[in-house]
N, C-alpha and C positions, 0 to 999 in steps of 0.2 A: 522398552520402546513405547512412544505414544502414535495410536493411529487415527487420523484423521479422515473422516468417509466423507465424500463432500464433491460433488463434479461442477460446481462453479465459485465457490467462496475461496480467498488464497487460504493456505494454509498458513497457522500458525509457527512461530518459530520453534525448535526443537521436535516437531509433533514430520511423521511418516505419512504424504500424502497419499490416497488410495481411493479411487473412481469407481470401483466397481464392488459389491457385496461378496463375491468369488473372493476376490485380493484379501479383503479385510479378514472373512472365515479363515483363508491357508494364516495367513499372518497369528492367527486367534490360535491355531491347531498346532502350531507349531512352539506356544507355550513361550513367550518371550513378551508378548505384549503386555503391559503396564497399568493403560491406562486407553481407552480408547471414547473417539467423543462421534455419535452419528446424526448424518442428516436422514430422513426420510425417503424425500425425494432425488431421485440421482440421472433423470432423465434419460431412463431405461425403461423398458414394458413394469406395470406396474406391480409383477410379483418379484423383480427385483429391488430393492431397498432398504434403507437402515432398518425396516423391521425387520428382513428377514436375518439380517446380523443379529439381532436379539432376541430371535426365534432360534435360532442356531447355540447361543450361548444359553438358554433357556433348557435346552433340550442336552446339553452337553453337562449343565449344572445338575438336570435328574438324573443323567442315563449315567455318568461317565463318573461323577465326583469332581465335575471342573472345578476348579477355584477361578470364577471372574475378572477382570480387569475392572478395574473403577470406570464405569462406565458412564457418559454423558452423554447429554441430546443438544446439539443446536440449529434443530430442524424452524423453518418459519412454520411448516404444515403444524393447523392446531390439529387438526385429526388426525395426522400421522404421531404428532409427539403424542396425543394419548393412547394411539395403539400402542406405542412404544414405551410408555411409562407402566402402562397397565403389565407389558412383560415385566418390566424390571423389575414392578411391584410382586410377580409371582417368583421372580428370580432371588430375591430377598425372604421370602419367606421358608423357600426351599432351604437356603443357607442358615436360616435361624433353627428352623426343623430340623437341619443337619446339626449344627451348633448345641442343640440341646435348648435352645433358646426357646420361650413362651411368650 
């Protein structure tokens, strides 16, 4: 499954649309997702957002042995997408440290 986080852009063809940071974590937790691509901002109070989807897979990749979805951003927020790269850059290191990778 591809999921799509996002509360005003249409959604892509083939891709699971999902409004809210809740939906996309069950969807995540429940180990089927793919490949998932997030916005930032989702015009909710702002501790809910595509970061905390990436804060969530973050903390699942240390705590748990998650294996990720291939994850993307297509946030217009410049400051949101580097909060949100700056995860996926510690998300990637973890997995190279797990990997055995230097």
């Amino acid at each position: 499954m591809k999921v799509y986080l996002d509360d005003l852009r249409p959604c892509p063809d083939g891709w699971v649309l999902v409004t809210t940071p809740e939906t996309a974590i069950e969807l995540l937790g429940k180990g089927n997702v793919k490949e998932i691509s997030l916005d930032y901002d989702l015009g909710l109070d702002d501790m809910r957002s595509g970061y905390m989807v990436a804060l969530w897979i973050e903390e699942q990749v240390h705590y748990n042995d998650f294996v990720p979805p291939k994850i993307s951003l297509h946030t217009a927020n410049p400051v949101g997408r580097a909060r949100m790269e700056w995860v996926l850059r510690s998300i990637e290191r973890m997995l190279e440290a797990r990997n055995g990778d230097s």
